[in-house]
PDB file of N, CA, C and O in Angstrom:
ATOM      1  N   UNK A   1      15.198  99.420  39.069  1.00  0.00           N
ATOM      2  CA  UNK A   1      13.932  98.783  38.765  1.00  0.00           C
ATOM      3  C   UNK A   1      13.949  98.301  37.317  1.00  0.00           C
ATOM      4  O   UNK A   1      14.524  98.827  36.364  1.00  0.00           O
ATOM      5  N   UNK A   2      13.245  97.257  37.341  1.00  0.00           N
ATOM      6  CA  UNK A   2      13.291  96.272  35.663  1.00  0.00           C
ATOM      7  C   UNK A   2      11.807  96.394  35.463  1.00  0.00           C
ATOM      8  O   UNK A   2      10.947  96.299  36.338  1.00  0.00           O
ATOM      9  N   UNK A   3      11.609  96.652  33.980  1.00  0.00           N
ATOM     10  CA  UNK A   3      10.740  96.669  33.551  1.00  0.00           C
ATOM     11  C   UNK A   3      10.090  94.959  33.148  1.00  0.00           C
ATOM     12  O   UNK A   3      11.055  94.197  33.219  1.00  0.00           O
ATOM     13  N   UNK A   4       9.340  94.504  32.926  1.00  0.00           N
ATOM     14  CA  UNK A   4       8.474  93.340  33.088  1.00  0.00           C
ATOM     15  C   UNK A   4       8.137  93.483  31.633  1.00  0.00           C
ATOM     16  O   UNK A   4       8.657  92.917  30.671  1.00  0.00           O
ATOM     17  N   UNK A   5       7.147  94.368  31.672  1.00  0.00           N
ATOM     18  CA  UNK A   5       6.730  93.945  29.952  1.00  0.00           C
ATOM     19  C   UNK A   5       7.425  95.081  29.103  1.00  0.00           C
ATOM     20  O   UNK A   5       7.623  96.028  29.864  1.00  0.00           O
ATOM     21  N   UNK A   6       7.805  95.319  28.026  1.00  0.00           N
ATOM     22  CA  UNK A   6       8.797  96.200  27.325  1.00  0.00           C
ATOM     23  C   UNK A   6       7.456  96.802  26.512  1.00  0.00           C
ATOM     24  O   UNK A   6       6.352  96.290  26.701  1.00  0.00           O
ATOM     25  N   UNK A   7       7.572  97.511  25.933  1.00  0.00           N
ATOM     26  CA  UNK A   7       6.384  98.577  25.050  1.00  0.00           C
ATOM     27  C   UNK A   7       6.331  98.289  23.865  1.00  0.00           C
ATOM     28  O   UNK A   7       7.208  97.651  23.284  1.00  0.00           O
ATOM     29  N   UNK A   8       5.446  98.658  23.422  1.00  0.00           N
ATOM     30  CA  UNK A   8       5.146  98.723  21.653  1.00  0.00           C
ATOM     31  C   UNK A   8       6.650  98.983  21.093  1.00  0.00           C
ATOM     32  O   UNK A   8       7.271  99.920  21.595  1.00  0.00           O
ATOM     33  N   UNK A   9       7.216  98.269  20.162  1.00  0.00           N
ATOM     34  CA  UNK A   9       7.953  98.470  18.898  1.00  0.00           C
ATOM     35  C   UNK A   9       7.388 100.187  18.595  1.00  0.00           C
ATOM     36  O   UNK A   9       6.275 100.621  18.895  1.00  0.00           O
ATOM     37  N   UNK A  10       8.475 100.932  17.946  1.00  0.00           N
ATOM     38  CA  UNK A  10       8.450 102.289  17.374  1.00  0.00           C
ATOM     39  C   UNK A  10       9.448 101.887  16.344  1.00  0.00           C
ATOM     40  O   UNK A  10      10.115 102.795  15.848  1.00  0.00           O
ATOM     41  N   UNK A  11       9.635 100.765  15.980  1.00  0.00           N
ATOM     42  CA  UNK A  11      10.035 100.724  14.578  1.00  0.00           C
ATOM     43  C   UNK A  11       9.247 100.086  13.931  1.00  0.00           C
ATOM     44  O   UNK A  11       9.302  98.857  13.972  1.00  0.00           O
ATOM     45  N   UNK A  12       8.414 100.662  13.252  1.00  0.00           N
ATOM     46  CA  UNK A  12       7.183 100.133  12.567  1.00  0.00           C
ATOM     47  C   UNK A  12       7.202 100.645  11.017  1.00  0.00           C
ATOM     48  O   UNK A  12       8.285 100.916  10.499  1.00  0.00           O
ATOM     49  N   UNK A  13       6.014 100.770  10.304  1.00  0.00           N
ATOM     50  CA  UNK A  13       6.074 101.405   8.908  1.00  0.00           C
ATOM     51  C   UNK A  13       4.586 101.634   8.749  1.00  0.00           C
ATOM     52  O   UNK A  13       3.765 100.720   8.671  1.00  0.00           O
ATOM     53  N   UNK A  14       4.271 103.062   8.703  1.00  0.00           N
ATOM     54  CA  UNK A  14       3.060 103.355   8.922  1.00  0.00           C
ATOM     55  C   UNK A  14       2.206 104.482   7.620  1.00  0.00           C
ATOM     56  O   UNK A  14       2.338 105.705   7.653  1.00  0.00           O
ATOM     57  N   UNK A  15       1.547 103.909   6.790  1.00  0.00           N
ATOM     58  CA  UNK A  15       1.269 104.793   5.571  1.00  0.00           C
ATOM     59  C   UNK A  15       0.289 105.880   6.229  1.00  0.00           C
ATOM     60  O   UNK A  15      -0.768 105.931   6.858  1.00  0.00           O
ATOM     61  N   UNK A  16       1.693 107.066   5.485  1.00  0.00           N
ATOM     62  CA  UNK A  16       0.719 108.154   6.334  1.00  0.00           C
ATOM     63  C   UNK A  16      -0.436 109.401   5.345  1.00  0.00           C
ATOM     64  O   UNK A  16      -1.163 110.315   5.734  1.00  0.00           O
ATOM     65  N   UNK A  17      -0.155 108.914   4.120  1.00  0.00           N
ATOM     66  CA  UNK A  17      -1.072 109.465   3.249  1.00  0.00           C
ATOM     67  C   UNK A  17      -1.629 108.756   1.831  1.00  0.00           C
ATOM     68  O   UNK A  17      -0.695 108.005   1.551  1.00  0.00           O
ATOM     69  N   UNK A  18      -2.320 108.642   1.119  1.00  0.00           N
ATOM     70  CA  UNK A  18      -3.105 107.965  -0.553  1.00  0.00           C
ATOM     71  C   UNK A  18      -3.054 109.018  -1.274  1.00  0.00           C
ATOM     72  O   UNK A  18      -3.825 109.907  -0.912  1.00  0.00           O
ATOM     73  N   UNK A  19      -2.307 109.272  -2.325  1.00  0.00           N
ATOM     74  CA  UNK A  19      -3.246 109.897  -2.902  1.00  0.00           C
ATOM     75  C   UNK A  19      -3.618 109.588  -4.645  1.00  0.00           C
ATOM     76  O   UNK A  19      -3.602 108.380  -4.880  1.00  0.00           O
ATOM     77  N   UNK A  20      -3.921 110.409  -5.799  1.00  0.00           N
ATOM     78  CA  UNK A  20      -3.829 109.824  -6.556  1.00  0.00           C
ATOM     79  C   UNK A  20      -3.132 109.727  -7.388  1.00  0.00           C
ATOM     80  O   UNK A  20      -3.531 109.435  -8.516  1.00  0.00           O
ATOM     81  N   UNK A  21      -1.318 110.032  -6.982  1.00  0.00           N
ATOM     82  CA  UNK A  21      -0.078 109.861  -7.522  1.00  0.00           C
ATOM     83  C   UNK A  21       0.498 109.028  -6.768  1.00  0.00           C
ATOM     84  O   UNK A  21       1.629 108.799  -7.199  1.00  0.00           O
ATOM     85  N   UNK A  22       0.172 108.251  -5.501  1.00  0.00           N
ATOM     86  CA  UNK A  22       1.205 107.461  -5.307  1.00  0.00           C
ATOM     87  C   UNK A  22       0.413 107.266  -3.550  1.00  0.00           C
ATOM     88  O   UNK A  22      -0.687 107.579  -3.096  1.00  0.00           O
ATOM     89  N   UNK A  23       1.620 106.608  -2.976  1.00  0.00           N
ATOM     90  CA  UNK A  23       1.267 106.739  -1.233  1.00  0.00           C
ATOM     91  C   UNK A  23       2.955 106.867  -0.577  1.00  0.00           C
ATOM     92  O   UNK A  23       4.088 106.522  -0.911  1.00  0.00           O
ATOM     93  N   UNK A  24       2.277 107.591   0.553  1.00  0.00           N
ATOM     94  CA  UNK A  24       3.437 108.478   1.757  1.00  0.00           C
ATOM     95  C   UNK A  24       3.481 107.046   2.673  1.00  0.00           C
ATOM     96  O   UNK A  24       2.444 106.468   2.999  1.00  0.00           O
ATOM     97  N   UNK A  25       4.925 106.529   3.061  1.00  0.00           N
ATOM     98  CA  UNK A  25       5.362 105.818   3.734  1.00  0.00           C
ATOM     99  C   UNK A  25       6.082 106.229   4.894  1.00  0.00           C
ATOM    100  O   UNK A  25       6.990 106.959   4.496  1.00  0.00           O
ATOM    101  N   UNK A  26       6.128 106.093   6.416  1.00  0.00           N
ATOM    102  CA  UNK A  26       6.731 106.449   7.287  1.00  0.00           C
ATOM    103  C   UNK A  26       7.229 105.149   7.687  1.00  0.00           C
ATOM    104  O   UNK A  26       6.542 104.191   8.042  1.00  0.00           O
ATOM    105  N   UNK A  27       8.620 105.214   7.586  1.00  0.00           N
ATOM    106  CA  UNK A  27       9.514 103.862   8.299  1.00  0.00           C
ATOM    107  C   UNK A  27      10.288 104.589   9.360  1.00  0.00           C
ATOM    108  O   UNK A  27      10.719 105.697   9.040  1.00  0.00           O
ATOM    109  N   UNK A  28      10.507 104.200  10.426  1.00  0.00           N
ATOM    110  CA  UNK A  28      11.783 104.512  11.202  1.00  0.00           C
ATOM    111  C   UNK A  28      12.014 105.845  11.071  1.00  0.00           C
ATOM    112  O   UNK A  28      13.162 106.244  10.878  1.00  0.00           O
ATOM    113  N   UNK A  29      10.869 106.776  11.166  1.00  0.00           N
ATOM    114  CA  UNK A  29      11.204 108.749  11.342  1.00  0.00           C
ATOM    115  C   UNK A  29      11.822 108.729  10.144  1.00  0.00           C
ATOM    116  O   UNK A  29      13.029 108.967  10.191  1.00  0.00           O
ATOM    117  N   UNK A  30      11.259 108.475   8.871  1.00  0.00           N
ATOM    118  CA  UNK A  30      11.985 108.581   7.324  1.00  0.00           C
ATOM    119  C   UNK A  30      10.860 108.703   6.423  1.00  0.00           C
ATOM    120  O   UNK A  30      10.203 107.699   6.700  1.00  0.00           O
ATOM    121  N   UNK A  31      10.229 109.333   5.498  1.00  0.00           N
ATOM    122  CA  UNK A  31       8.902 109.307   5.071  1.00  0.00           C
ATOM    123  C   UNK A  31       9.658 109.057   3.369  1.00  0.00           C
ATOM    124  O   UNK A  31      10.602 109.566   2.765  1.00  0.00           O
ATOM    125  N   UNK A  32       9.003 108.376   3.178  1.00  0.00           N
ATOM    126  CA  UNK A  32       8.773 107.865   1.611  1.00  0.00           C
ATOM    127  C   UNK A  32       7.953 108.002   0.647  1.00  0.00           C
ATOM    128  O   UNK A  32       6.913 107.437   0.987  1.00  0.00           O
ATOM    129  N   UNK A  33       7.828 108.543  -0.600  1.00  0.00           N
ATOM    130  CA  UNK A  33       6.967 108.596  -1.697  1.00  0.00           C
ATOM    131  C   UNK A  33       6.791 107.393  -2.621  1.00  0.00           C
ATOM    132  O   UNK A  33       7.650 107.442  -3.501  1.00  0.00           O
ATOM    133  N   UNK A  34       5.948 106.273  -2.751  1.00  0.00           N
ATOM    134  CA  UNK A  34       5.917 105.309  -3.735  1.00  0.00           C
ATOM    135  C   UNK A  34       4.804 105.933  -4.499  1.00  0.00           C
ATOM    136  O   UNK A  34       3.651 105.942  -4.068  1.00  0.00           O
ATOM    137  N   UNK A  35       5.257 106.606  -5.962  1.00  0.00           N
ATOM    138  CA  UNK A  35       4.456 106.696  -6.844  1.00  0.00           C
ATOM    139  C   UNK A  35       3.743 105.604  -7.479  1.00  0.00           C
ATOM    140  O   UNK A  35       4.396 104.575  -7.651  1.00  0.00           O
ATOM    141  N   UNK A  36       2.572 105.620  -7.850  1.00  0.00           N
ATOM    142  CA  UNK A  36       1.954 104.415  -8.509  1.00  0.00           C
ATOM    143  C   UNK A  36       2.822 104.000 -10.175  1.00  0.00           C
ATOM    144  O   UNK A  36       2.388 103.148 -10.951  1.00  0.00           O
ATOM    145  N   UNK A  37       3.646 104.542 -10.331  1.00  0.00           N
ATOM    146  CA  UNK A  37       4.248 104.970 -11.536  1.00  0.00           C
ATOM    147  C   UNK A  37       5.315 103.740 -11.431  1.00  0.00           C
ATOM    148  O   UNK A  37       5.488 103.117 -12.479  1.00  0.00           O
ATOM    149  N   UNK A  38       5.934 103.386 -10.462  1.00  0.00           N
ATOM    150  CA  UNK A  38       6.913 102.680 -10.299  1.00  0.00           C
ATOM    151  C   UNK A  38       6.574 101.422  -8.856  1.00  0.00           C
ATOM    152  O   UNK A  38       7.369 100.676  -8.284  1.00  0.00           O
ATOM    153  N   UNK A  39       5.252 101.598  -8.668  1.00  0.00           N
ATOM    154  CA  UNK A  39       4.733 101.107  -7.493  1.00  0.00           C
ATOM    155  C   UNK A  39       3.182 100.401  -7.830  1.00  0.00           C
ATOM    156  O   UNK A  39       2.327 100.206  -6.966  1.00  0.00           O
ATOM    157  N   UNK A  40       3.027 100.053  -9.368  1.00  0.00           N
ATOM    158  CA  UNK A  40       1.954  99.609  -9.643  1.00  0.00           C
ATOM    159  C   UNK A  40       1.169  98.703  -8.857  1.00  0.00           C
ATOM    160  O   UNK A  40       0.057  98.339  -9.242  1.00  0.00           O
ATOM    161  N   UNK A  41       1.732  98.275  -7.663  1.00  0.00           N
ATOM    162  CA  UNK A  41       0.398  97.288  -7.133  1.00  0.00           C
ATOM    163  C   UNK A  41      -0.815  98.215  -6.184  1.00  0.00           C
ATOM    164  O   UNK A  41      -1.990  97.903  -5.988  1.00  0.00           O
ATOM    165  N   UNK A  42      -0.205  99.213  -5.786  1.00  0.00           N
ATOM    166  CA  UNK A  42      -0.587 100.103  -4.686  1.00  0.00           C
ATOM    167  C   UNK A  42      -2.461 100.775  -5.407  1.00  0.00           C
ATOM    168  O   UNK A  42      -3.496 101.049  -4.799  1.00  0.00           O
ATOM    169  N   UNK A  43      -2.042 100.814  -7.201  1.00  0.00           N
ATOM    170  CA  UNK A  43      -2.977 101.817  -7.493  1.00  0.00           C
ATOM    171  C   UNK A  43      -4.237 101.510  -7.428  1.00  0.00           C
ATOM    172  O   UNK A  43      -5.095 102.390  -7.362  1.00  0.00           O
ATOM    173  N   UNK A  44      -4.616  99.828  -7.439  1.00  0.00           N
ATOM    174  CA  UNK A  44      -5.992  99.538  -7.303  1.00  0.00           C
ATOM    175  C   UNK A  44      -6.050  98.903  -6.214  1.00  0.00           C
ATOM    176  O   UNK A  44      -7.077  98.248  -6.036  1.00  0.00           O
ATOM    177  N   UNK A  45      -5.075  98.882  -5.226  1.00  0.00           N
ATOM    178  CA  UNK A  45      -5.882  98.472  -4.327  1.00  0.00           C
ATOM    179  C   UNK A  45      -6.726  99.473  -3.338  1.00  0.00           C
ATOM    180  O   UNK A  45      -6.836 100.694  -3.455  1.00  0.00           O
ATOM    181  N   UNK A  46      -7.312  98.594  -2.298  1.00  0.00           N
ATOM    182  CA  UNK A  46      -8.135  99.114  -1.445  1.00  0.00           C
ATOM    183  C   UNK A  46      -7.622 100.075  -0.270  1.00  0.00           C
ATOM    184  O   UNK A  46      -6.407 100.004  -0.452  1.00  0.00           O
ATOM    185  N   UNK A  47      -7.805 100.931   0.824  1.00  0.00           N
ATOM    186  CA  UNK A  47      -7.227 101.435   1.534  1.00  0.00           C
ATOM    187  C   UNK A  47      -6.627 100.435   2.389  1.00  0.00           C
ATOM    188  O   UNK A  47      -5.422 100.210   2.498  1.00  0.00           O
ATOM    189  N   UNK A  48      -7.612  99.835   3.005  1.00  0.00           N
ATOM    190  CA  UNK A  48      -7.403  98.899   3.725  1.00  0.00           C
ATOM    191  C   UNK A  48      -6.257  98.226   3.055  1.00  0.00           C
ATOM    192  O   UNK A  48      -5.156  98.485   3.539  1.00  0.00           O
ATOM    193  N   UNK A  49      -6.285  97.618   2.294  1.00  0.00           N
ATOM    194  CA  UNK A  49      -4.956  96.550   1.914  1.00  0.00           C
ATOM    195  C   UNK A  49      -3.595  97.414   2.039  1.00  0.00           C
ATOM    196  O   UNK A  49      -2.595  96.972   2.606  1.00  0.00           O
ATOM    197  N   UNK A  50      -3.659  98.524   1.526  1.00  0.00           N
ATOM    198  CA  UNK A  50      -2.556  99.469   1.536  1.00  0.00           C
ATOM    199  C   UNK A  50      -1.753  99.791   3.179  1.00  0.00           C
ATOM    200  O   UNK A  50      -0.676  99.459   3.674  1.00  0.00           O
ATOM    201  N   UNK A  51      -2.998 100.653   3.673  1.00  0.00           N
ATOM    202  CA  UNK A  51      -2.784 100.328   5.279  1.00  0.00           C
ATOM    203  C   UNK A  51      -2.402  99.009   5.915  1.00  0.00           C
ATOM    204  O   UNK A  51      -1.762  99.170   6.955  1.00  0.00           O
ATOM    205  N   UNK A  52      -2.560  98.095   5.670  1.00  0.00           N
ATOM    206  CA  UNK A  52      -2.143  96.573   5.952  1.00  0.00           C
ATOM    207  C   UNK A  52      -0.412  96.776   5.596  1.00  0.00           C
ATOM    208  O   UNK A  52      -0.030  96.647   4.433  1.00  0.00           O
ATOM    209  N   UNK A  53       0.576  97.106   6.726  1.00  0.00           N
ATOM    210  CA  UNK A  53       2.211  97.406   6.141  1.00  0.00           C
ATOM    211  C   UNK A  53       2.610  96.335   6.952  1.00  0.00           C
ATOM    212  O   UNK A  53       1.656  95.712   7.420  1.00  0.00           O
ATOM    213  N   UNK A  54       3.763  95.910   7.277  1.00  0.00           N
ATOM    214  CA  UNK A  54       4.586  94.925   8.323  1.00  0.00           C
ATOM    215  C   UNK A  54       5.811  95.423   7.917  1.00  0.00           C
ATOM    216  O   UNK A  54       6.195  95.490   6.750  1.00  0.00           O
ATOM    217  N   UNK A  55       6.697  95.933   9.363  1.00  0.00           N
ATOM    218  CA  UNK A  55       7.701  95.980   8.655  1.00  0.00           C
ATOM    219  C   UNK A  55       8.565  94.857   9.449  1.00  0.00           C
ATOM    220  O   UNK A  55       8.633  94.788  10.676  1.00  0.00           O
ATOM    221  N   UNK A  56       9.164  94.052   8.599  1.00  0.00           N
ATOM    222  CA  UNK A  56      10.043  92.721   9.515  1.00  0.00           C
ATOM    223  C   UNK A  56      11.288  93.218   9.396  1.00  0.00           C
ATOM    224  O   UNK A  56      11.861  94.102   8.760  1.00  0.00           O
ATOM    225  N   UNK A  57      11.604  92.180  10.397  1.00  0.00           N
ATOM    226  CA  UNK A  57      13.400  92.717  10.421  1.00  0.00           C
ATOM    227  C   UNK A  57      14.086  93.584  10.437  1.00  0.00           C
ATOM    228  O   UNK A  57      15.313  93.535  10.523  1.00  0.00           O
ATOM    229  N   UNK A  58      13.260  94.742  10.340  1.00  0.00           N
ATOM    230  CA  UNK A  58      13.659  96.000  10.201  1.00  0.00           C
ATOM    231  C   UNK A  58      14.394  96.722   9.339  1.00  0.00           C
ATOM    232  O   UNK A  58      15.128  97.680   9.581  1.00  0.00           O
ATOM    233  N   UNK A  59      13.993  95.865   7.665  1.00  0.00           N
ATOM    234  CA  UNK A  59      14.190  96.105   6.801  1.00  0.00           C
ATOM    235  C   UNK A  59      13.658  95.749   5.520  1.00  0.00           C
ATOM    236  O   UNK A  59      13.903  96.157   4.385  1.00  0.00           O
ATOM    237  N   UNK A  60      12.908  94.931   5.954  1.00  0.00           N
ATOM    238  CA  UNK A  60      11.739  93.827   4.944  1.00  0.00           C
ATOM    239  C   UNK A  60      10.107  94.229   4.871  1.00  0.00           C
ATOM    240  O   UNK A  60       9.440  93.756   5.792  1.00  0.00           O
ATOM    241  N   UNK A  61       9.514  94.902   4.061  1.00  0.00           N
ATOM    242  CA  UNK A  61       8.611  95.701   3.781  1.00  0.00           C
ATOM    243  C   UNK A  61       7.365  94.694   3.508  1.00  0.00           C
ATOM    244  O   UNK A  61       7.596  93.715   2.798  1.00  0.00           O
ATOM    245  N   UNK A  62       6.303  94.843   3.933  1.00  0.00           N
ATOM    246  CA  UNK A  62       5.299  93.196   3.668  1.00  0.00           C
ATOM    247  C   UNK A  62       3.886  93.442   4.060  1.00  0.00           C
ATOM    248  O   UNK A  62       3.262  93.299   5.111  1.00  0.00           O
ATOM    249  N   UNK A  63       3.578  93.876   2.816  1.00  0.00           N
ATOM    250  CA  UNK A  63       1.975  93.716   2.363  1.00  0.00           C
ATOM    251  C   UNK A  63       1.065  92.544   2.403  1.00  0.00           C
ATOM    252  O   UNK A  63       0.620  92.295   1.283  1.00  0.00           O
ATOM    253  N   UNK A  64       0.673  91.796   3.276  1.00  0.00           N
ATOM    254  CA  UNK A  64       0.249  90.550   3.478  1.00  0.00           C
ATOM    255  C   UNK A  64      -0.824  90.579   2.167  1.00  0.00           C
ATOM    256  O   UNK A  64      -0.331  90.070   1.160  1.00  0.00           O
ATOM    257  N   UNK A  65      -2.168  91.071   2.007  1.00  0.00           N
ATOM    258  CA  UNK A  65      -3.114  91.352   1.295  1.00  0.00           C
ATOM    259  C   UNK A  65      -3.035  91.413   0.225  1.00  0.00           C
ATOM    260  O   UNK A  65      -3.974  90.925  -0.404  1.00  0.00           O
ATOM    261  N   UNK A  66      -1.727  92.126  -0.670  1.00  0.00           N
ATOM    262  CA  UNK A  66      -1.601  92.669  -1.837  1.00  0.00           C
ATOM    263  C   UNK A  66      -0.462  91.260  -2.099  1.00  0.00           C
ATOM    264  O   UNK A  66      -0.599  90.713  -3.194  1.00  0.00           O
ATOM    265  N   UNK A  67       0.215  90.894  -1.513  1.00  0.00           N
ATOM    266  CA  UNK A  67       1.190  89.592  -1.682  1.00  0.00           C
ATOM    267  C   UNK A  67       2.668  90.808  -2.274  1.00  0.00           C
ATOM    268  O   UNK A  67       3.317  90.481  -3.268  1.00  0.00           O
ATOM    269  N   UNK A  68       2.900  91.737  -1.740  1.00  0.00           N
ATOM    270  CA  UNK A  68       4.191  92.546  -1.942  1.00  0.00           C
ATOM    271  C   UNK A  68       5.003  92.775  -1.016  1.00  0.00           C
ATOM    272  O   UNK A  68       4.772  92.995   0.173  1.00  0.00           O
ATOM    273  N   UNK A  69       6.093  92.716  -1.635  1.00  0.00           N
ATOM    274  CA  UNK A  69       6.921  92.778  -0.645  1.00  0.00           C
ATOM    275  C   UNK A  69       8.524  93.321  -1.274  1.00  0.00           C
ATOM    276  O   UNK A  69       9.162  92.873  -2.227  1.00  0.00           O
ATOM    277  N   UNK A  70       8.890  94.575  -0.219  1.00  0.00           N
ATOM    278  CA  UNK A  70       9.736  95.260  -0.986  1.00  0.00           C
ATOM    279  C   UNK A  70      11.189  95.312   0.464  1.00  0.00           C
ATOM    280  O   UNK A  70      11.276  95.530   1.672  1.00  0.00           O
ATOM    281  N   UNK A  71      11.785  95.068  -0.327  1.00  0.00           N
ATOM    282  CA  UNK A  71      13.450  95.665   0.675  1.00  0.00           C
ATOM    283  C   UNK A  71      13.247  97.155   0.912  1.00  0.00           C
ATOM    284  O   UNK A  71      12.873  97.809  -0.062  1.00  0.00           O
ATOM    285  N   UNK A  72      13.492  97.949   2.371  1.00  0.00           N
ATOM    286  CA  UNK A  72      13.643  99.070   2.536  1.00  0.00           C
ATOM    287  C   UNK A  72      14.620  99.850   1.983  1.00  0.00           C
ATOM    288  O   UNK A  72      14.358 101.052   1.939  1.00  0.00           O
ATOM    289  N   UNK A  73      15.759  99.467   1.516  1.00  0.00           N
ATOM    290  CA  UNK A  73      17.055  99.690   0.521  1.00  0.00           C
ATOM    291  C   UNK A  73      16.424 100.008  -0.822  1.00  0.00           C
ATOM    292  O   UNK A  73      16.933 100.831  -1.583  1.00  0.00           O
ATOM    293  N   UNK A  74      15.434  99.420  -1.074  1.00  0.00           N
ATOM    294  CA  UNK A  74      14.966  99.409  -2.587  1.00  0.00           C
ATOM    295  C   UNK A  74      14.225 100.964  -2.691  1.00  0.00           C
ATOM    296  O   UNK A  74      13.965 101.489  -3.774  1.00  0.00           O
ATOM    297  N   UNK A  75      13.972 101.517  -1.524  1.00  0.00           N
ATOM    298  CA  UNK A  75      12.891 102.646  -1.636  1.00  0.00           C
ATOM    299  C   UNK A  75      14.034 103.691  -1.796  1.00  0.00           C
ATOM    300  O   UNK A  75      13.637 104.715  -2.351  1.00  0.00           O
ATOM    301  N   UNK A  76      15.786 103.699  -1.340  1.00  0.00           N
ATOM    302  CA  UNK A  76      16.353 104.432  -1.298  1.00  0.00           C
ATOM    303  C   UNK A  76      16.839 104.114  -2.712  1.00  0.00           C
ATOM    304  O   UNK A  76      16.547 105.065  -3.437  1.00  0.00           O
ATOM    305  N   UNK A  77      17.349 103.327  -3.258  1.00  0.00           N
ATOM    306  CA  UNK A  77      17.618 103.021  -4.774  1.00  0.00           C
ATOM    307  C   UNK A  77      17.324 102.576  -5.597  1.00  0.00           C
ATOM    308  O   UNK A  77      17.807 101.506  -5.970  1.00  0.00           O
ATOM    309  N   UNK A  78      16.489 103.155  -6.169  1.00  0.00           N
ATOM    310  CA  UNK A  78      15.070 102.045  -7.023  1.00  0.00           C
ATOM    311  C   UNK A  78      15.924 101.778  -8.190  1.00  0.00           C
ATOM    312  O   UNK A  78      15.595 100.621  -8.449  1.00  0.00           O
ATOM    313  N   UNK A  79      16.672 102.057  -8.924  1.00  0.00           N
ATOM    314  CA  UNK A  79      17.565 101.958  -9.727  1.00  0.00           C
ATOM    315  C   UNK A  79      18.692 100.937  -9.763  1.00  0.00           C
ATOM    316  O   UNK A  79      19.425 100.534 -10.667  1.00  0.00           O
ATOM    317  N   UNK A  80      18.563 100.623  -8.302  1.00  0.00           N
ATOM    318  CA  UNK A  80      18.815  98.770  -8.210  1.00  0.00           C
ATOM    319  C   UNK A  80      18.172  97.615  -8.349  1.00  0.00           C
ATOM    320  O   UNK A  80      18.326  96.415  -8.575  1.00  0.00           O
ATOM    321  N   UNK A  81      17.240  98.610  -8.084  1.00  0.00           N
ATOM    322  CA  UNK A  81      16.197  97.343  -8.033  1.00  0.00           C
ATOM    323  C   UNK A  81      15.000  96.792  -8.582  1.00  0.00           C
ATOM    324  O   UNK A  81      13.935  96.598  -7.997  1.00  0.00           O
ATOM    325  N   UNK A  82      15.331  96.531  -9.928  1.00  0.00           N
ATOM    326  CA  UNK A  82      14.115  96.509 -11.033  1.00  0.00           C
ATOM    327  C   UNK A  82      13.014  95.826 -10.622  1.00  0.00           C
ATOM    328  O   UNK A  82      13.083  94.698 -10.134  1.00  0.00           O
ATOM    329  N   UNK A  83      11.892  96.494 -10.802  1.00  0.00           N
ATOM    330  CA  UNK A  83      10.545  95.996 -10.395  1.00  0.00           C
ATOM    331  C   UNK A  83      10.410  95.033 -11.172  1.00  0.00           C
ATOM    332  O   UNK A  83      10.009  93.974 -10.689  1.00  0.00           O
ATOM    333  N   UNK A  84      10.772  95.134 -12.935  1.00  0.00           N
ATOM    334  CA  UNK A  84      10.037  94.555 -13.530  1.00  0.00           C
ATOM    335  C   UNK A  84      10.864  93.473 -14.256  1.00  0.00           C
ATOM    336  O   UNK A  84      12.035  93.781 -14.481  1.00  0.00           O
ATOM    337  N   UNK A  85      10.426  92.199 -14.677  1.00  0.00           N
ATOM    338  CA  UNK A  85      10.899  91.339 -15.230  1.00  0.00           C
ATOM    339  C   UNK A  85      11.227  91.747 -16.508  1.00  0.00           C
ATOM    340  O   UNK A  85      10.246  92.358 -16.933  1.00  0.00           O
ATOM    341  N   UNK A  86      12.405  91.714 -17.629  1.00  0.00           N
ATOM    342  CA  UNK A  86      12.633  91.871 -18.637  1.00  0.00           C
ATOM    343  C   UNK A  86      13.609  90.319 -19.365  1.00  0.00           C
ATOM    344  O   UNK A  86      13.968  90.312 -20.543  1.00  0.00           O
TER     345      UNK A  86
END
């Protein structure tokens, strides 16, 4: 038997906590800490915008609301990947 319609994606990226050091990221059964420390767009925004995640490609991180957008590689080596313009 063939299935017809296929199910929800379970590779998603789903923020699973706020707080006021940073926010908890769940990608692909992998949970992530973005401190606001190194994650400055996160700290003023709204819940809602925060909760607003996409994850594309299944590696491309995308905040529609906030206009951010981070490589999933970057959360494992931030030390590649300078946030900031110098």
């Amino acid at each position: 038997m063939k299935l017809r319609n296929h199910g929800k994606s379970t590779l998603s990226a789903e923020v699973t906590q706020i707080s006021s050091h940073g926010i908890w990221l769940l990608v692909r059964g992998t949970e992530y800490f973005l401190p606001y420390a190194d994650f400055p767009w996160f700290e003023k925004a709204t819940v809602a915008q925060i909760h607003c995640v996409q994850l594309i490609r299944g590696s491309h991180l995308r905040w529609p609301d906030l206009d951010v957008d981070l490589e999933l590689d970057s959360l494992n080596h931030l030390e590649s990947y300078p946030l900031v313009y110098r």
